[in-house]
ZAMI-335502 format. One record per residue (C-alpha): residue number from 1; residue in three letters; x negated, y negated, z negated. Coordinates in Angstrom, 1 decimal. Each point is the difference from the previous one (the first is absolute). Example, Ala and Ser with C-alpha at 12.3 -4.5 7.8 and 13.67 -1.06 7.14 Angstrom:
<lolums>
LOLUM   nr  rest      xx      yy      zz
LOLUM    1   ALA   -12.3     4.5    -7.8
LOLUM    2   SER    -1.4    -3.4     0.7
</lolums>
This chain:
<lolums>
LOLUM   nr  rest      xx      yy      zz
LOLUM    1   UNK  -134.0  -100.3   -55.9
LOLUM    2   UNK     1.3    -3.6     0.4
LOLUM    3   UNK     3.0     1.4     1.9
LOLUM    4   UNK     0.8     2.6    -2.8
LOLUM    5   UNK    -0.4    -3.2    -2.4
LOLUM    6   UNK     2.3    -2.1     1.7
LOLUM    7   UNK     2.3     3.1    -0.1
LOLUM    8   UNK    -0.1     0.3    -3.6
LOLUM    9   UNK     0.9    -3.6    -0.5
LOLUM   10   UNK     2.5    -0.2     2.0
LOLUM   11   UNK     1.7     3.4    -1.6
LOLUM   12   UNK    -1.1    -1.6    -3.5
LOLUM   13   UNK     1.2    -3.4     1.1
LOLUM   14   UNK     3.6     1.7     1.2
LOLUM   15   UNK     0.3     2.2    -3.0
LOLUM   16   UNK    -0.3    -3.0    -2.4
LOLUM   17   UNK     2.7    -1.8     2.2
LOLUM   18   UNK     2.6     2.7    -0.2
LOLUM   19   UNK    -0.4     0.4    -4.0
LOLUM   20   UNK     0.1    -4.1    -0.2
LOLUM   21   UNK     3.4     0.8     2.2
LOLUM   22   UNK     1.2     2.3    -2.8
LOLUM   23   UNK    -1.1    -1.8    -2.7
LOLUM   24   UNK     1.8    -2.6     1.3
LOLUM   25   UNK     3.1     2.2     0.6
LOLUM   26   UNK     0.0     1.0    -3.7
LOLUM   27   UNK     3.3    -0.3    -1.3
LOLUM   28   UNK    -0.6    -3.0    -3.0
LOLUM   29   UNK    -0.9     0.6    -3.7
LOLUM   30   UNK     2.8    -2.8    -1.4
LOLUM   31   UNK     3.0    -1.0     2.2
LOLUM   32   UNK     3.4    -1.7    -1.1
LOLUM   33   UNK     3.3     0.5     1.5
LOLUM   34   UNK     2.9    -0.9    -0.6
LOLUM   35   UNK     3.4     2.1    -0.1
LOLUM   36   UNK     3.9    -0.2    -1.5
LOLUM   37   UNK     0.8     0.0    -3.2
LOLUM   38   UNK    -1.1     2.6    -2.9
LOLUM   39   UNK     2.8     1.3     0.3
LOLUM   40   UNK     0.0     0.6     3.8
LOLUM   41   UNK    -0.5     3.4     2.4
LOLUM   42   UNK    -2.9    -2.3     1.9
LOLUM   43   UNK    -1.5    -1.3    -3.4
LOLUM   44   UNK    -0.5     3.9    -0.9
LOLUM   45   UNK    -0.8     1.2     3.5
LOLUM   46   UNK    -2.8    -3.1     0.0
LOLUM   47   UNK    -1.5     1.2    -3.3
LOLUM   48   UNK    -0.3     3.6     0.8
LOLUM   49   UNK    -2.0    -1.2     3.2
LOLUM   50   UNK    -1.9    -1.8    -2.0
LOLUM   51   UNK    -0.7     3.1    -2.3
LOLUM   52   UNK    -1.0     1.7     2.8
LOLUM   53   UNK    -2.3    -2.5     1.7
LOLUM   54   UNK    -1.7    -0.2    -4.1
LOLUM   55   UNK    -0.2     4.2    -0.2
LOLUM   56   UNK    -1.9     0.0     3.4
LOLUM   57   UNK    -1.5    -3.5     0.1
LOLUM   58   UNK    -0.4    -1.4    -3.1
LOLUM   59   UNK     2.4    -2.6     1.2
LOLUM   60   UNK     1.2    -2.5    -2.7
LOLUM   61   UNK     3.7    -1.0     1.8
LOLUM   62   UNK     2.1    -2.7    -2.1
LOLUM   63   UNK     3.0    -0.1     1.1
LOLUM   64   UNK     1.9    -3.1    -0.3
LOLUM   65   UNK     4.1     0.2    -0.8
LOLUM   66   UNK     2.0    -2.0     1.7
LOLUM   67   UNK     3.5    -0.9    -0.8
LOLUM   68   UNK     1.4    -1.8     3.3
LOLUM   69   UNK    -1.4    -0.2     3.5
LOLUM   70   UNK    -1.7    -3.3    -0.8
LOLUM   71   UNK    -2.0     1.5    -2.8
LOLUM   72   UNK    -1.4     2.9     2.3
LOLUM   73   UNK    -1.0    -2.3     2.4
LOLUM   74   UNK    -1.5    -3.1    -1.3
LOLUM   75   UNK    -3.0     1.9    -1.1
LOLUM   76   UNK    -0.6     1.3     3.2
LOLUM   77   UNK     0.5    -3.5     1.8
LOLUM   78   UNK    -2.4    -1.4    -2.6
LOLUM   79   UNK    -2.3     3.2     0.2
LOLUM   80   UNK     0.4     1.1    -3.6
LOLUM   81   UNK     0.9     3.6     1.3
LOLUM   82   UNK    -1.7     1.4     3.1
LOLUM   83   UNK     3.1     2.5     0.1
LOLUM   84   UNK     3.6    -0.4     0.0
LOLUM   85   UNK     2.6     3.5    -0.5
LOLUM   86   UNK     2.9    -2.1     1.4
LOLUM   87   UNK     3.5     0.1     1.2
LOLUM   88   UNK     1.9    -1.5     2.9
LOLUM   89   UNK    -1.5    -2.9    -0.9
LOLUM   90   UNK    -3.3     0.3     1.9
LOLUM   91   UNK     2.1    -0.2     2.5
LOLUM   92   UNK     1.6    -2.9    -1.0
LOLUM   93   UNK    -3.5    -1.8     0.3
LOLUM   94   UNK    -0.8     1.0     2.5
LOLUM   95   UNK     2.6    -1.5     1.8
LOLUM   96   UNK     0.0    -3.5    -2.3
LOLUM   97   UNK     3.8     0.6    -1.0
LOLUM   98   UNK     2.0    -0.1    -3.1
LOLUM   99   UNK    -2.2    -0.8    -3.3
LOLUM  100   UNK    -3.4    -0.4     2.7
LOLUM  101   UNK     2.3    -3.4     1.8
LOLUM  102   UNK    -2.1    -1.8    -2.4
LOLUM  103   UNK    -2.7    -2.6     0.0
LOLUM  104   UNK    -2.1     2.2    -2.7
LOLUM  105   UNK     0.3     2.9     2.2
LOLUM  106   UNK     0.8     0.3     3.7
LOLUM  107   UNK    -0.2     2.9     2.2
LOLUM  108   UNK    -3.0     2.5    -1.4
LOLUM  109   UNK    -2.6     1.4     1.9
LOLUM  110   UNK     0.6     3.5    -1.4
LOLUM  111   UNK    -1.0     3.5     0.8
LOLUM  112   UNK     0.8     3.6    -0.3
LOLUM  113   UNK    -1.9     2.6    -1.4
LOLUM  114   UNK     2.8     3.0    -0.6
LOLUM  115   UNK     3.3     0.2    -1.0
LOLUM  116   UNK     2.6     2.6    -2.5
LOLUM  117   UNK     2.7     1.1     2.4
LOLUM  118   UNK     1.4     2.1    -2.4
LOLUM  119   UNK     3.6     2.3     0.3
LOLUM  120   UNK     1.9    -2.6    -1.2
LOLUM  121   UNK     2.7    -1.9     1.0
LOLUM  122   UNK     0.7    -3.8     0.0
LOLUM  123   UNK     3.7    -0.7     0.5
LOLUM  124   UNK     3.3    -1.9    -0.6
LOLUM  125   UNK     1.3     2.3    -3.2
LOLUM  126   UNK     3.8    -0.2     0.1
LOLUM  127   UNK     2.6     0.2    -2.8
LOLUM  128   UNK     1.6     3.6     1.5
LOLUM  129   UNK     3.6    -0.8    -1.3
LOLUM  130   UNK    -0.8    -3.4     2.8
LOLUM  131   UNK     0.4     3.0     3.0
LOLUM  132   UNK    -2.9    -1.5     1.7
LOLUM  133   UNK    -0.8     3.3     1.4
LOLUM  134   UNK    -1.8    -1.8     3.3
LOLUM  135   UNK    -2.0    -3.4     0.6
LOLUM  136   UNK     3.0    -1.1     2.2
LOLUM  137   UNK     2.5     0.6    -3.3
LOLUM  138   UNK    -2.3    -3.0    -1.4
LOLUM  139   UNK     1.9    -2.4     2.3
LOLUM  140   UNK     2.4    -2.0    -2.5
LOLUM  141   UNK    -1.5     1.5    -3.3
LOLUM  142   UNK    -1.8    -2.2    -2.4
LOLUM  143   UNK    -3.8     0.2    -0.3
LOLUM  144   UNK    -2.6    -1.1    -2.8
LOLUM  145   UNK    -1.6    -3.2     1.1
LOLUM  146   UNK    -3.2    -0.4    -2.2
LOLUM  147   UNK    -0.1    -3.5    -0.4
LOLUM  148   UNK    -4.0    -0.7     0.1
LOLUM  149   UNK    -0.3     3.1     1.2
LOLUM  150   UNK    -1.1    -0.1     3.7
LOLUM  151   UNK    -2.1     3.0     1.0
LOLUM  152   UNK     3.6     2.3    -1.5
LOLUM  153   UNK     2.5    -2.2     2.0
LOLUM  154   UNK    -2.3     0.2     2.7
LOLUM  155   UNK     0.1     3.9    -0.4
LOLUM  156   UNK     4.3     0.0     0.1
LOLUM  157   UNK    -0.7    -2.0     3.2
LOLUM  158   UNK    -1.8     2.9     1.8
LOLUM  159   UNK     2.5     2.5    -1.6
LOLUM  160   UNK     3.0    -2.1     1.5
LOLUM  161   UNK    -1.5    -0.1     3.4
LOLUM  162   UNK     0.2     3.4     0.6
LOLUM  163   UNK     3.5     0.0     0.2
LOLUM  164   UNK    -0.1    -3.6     2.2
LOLUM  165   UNK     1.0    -2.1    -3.3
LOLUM  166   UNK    -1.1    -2.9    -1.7
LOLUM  167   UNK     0.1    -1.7    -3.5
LOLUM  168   UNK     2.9    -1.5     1.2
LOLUM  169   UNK     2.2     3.4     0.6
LOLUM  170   UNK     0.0     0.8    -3.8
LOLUM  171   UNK     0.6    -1.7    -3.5
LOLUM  172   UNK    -3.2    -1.9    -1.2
LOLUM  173   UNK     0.2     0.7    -4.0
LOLUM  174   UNK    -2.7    -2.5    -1.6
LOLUM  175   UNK    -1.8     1.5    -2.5
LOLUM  176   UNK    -3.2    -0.6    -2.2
LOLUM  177   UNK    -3.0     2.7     0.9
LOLUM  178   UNK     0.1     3.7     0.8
LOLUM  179   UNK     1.6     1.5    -3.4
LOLUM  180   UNK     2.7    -2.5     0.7
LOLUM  181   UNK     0.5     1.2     3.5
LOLUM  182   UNK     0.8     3.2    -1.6
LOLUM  183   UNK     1.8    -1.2    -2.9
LOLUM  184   UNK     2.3    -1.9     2.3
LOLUM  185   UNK     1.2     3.8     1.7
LOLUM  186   UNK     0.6     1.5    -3.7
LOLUM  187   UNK     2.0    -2.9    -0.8
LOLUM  188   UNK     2.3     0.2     2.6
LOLUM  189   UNK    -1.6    -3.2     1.9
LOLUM  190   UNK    -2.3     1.2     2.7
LOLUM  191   UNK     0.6     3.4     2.3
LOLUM  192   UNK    -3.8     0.1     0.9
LOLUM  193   UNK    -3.7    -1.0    -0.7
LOLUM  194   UNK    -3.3     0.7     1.3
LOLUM  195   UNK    -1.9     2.4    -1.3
LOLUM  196   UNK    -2.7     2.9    -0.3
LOLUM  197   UNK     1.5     4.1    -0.3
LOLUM  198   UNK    -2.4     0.1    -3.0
LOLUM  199   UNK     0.9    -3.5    -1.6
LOLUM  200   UNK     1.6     0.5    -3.8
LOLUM  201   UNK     2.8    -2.2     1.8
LOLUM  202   UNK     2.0     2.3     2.4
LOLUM  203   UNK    -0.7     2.9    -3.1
LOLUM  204   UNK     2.2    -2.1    -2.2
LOLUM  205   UNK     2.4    -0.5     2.6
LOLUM  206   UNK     0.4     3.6     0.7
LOLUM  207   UNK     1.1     0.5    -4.1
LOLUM  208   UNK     2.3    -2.8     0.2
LOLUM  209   UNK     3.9     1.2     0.8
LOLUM  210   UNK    -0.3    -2.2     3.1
LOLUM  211   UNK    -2.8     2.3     1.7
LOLUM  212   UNK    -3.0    -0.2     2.7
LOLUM  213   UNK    -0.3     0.6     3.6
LOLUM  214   UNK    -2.5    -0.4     2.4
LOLUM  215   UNK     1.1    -1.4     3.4
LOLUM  216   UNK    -2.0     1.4     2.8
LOLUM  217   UNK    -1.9    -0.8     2.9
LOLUM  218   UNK     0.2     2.4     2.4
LOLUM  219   UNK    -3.2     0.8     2.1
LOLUM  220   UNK     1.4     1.1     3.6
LOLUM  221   UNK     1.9    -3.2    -0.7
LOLUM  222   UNK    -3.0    -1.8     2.8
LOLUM  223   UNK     2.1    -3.8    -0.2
LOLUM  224   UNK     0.9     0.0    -3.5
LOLUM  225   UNK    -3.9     0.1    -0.7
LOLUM  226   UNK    -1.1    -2.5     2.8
LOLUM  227   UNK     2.1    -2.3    -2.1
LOLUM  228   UNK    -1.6     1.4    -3.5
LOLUM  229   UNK    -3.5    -0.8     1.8
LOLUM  230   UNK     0.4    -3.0     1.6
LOLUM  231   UNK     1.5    -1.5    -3.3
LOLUM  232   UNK    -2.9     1.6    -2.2
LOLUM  233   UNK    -2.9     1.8     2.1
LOLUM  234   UNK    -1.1     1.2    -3.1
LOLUM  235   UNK     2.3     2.8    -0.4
LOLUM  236   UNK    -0.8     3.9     1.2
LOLUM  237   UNK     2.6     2.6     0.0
LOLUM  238   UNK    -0.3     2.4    -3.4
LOLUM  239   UNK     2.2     3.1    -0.8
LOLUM  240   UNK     0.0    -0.9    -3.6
LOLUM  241   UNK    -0.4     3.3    -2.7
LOLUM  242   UNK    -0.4    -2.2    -3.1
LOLUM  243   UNK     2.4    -2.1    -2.1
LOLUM  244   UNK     3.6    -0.1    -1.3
LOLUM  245   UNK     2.8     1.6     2.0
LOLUM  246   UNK    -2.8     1.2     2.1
LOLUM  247   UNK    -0.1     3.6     0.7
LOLUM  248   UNK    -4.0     1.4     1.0
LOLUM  249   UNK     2.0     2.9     1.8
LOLUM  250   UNK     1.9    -2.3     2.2
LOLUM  251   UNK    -2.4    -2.9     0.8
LOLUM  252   UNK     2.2    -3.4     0.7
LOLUM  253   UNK    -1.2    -1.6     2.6
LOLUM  254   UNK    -0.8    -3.8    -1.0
LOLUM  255   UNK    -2.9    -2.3     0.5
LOLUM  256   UNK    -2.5    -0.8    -1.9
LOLUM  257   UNK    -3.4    -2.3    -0.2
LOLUM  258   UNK    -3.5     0.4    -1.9
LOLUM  259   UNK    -0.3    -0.5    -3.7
LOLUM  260   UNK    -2.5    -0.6    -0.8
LOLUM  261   UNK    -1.7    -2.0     2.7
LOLUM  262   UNK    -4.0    -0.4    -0.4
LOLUM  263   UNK    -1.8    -3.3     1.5
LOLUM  264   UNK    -2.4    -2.4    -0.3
LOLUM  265   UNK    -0.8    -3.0     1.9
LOLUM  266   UNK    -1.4     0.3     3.5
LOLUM  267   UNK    -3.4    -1.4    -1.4
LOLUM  268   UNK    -0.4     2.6    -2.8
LOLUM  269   UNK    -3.5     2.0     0.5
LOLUM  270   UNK     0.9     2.7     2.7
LOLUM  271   UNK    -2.5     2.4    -1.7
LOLUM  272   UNK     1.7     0.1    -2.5
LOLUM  273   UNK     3.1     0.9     1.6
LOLUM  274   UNK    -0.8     2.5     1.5
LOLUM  275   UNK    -1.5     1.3    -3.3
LOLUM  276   UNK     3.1    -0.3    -1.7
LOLUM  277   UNK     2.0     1.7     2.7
LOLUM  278   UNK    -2.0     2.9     0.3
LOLUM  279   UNK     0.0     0.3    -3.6
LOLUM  280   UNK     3.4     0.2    -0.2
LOLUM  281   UNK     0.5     2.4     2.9
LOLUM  282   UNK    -2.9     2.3    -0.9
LOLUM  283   UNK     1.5     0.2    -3.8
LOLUM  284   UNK     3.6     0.2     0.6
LOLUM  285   UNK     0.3     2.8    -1.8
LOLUM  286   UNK    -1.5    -1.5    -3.4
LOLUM  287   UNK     3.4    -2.7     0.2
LOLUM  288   UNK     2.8     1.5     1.6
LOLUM  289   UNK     1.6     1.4    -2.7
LOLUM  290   UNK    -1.3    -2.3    -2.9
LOLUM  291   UNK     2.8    -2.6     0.6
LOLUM  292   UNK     3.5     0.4     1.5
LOLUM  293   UNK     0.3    -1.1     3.2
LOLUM  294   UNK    -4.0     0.3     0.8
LOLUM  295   UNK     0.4     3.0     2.3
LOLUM  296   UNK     0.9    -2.5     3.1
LOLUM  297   UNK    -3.4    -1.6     0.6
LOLUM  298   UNK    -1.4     3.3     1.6
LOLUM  299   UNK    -1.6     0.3     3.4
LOLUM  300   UNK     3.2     0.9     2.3
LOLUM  301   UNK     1.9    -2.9    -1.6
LOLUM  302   UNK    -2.1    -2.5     1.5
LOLUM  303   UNK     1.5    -2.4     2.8
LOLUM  304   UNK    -2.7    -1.2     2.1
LOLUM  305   UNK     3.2    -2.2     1.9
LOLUM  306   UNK     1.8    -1.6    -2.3
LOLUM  307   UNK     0.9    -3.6    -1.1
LOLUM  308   UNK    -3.7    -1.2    -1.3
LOLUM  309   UNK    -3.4    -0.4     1.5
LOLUM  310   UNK    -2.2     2.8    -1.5
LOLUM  311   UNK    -3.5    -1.2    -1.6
LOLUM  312   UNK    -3.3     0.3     1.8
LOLUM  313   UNK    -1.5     2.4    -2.2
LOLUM  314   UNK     3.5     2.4    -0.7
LOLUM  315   UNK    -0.3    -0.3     3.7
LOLUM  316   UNK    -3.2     1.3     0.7
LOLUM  317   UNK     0.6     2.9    -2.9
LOLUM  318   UNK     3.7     0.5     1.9
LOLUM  319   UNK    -2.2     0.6     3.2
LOLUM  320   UNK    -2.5     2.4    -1.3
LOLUM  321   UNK     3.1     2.3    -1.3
LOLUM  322   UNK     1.5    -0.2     3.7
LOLUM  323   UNK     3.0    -2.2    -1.3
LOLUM  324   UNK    -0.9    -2.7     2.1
LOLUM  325   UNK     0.9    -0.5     3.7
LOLUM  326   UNK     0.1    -2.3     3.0
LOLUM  327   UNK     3.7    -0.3    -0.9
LOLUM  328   UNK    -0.7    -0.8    -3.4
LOLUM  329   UNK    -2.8    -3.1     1.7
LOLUM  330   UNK     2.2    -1.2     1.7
LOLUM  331   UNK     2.8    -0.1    -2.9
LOLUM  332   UNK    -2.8    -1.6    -2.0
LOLUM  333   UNK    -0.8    -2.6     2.4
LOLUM  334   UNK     3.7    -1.3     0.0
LOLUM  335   UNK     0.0    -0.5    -3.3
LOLUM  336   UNK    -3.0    -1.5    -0.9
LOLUM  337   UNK     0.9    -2.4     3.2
LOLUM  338   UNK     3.3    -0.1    -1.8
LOLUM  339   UNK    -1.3    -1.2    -3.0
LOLUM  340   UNK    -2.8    -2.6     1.4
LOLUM  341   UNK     3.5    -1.9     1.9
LOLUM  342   UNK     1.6    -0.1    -3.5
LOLUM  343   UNK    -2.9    -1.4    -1.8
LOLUM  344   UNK    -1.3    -2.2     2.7
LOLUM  345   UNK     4.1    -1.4     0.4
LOLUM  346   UNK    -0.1    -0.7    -3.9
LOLUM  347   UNK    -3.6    -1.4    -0.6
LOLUM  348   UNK     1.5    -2.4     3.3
LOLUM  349   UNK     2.9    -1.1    -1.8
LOLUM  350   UNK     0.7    -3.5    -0.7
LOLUM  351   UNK     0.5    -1.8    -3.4
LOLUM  352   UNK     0.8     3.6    -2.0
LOLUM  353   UNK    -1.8    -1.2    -2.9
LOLUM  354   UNK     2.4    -3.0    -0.5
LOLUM  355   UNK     3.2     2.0     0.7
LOLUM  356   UNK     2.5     1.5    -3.3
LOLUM  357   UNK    -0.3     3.9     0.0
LOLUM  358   UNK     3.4     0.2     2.1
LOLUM  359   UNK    -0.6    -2.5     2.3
LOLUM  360   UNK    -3.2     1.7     0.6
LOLUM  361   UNK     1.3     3.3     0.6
LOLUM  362   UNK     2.7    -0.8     2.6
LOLUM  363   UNK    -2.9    -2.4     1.7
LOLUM  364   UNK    -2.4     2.9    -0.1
LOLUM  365   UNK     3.0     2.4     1.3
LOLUM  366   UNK     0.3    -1.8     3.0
LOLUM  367   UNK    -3.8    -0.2     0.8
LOLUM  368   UNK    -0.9     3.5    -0.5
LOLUM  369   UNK     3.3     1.4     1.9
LOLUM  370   UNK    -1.2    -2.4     3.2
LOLUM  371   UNK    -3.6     0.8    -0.4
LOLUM  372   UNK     0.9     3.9    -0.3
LOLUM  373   UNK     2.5    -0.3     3.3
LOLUM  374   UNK    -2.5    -1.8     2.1
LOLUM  375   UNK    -2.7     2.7    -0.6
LOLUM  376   UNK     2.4     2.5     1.2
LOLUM  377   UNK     0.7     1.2    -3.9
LOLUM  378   UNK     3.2     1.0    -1.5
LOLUM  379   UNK     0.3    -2.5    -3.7
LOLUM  380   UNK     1.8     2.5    -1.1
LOLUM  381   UNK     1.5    -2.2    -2.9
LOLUM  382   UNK     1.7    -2.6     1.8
</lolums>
């Protein structure tokens, strides 16, 4: 009898720790992240996931608008939002470059939990009257330089090294913010910008009597891309079907990276990860099509390699699903160990919080390249 006893408690003992697991895996009843503008593809796509997350969990989602990359961030640093639907620059802090060289910030111990990789392209749109019809034709042509605007000049950079060049083979024309960039090509100024297929931009460039066309980047073309990597390693190959001048019978073959990017911080509750990416895998369907653009956070989009260190809980979900590999461990582990040299080279730095903002960046430059190199890591921005 005392052996059936012991039996029973244990199997009552194990049963009440597997629900306290769930219940702990629950995905949370209020939740805040933070997203682009109202206006915004990854504003929309964030609400609709947060309509779906209220239909099935009675999940109350604000979601914060953000007008710059600084706004979408600072409440995650200062953990206002638990959740960030981010661009490129998650990236950015990751690596403690650009608008991150900065006493208030500093590299960001961020993680994934899934990314859009939709079937869109993000490319140097060309005035078509310019006869840019490859990346080479750049060579000599003049380019939008977004003054303030690093992440897109950063983007030209990756375009140009495709074809071997540089900022310094083509025409830097200065202008104020994106709309400018492309203001600059209507008015005769600029031949080229940065941009998305789907932007409004290229669309008004393709009315205009000077025209639009879409450079590519060939796929076979193995060099060109080792440069496109090695400049930004957060591009993937995409046969783009969506946006102007694009035709979804004839795919162009461009390159592309997530939009929106989810993360949180490495400390946020992995339970509740995992919670939230199962929820949004499990009710894909209730999302895809309630916002333009939604349909590429589904299953077969995820990259378990790419330029981030997944979170502990999407990673346990990710495993569960068969996503994750020893591939993908070991891709993990380099970036996490990645990240630790960055943020142990910055919280090591000397006298940052006396420098001026430039001083500091071209200081912190230096440090984080040589920190990077001697742990066998490529900086990547130089």
């Amino acid at each position: 009898m005392q052996s059936m006893k012991s039996v029973l408690v244990a199997g009552i003992a194990g049963a009440a720790f597997v629900l306290a697991g769930a219940a702990q895996a629950e995905v949370p009843k209020k939740t805040s992240w933070t997203a682009y503008g109202t206006t915004s593809s990854g504003y929309a796509q964030t609400v609709a996931i947060g309509n779906m997350m209220n239909k099935h969990y009675d999940t109350n989602m604000r979601v914060i608008p953000g007008k710059n990359d600084i706004s979408r961030m600072a409440p995650l640093r200062d953990n206002k939002a638990g959740y960030c639907a981010c661009g490129i620059a998650s990236y950015f802090g990751q690596e403690g470059v650009f608008i991150f060289a900065h006493k208030d910030w500093g590299p960001q111990p961020i993680r994934l939990l899934m990314t859009n990789l939709g079937s869109f392209g993000l490319s140097l749109a060309t005035a078509k009257d310019a006869n840019i019809k490859t990346i080479a034709d750049l060579k000599g042509k003049r380019i939008s330089w977004v003054q303030g605007g690093p992440a897109l000049n950063w983007n030209v950079s990756a375009y140009l090294a495709f074809a071997g060049l540089t900022w310094d083979d083509v025409e830097k024309v200065k202008v104020s913010g994106f709309s400018a960039s492309f203001n600059a090509i209507l008015n005769g100024q600029s031949d080229a910008a940065f941009s998305s297929t789907v932007s409004p931009s290229p669309k008004k460039l393709a009315a205009s009597p000077r025209g639009l066309h879409w450079p590519l980047l060939p796929h076979n073309d193995e060099a060109g891309w080792k440069r496109v990597m090695a400049a930004a390693p957060v591009y993937n190959k995409v046969n783009a079907t969506i946006g102007s001048e694009i035709d979804k019978n004839n795919p162009s073959q461009l390159s592309n990276y997530p939009y929106p990017i989810l993360v949180a911080n490495a400390s946020r509750d992995a339970d509740e990860v995992y919670s939230i990416v199962k929820a949004m895998v499990e009710h894909y369907d209730d999302y895809k099509n309630a916002a333009k653009g939604a349909l590429g956070w589904k299953l077969d989009a995820q990259n378990m390699t790419w330029a981030m260190p997944y979170h502990d809980g999407a990673i346990r979900f990710w495993k569960e699903v068969g996503k994750w590999n020893a591939k993908a461990q070991a891709h993990q582990d380099k970036l996490v160990e990645r990240q630790t040299v960055i943020k142990t080279a910055w919280d090591a730095m000397p006298g940052k919080e006396g420098l001026e903002k430039d001083d500091l960046k071209v200081a912190w430059s230096k440090i984080r390249v040589a920190a990077l190199t001697a742990a066998g890591f490529d900086p990547v921005f130089k």
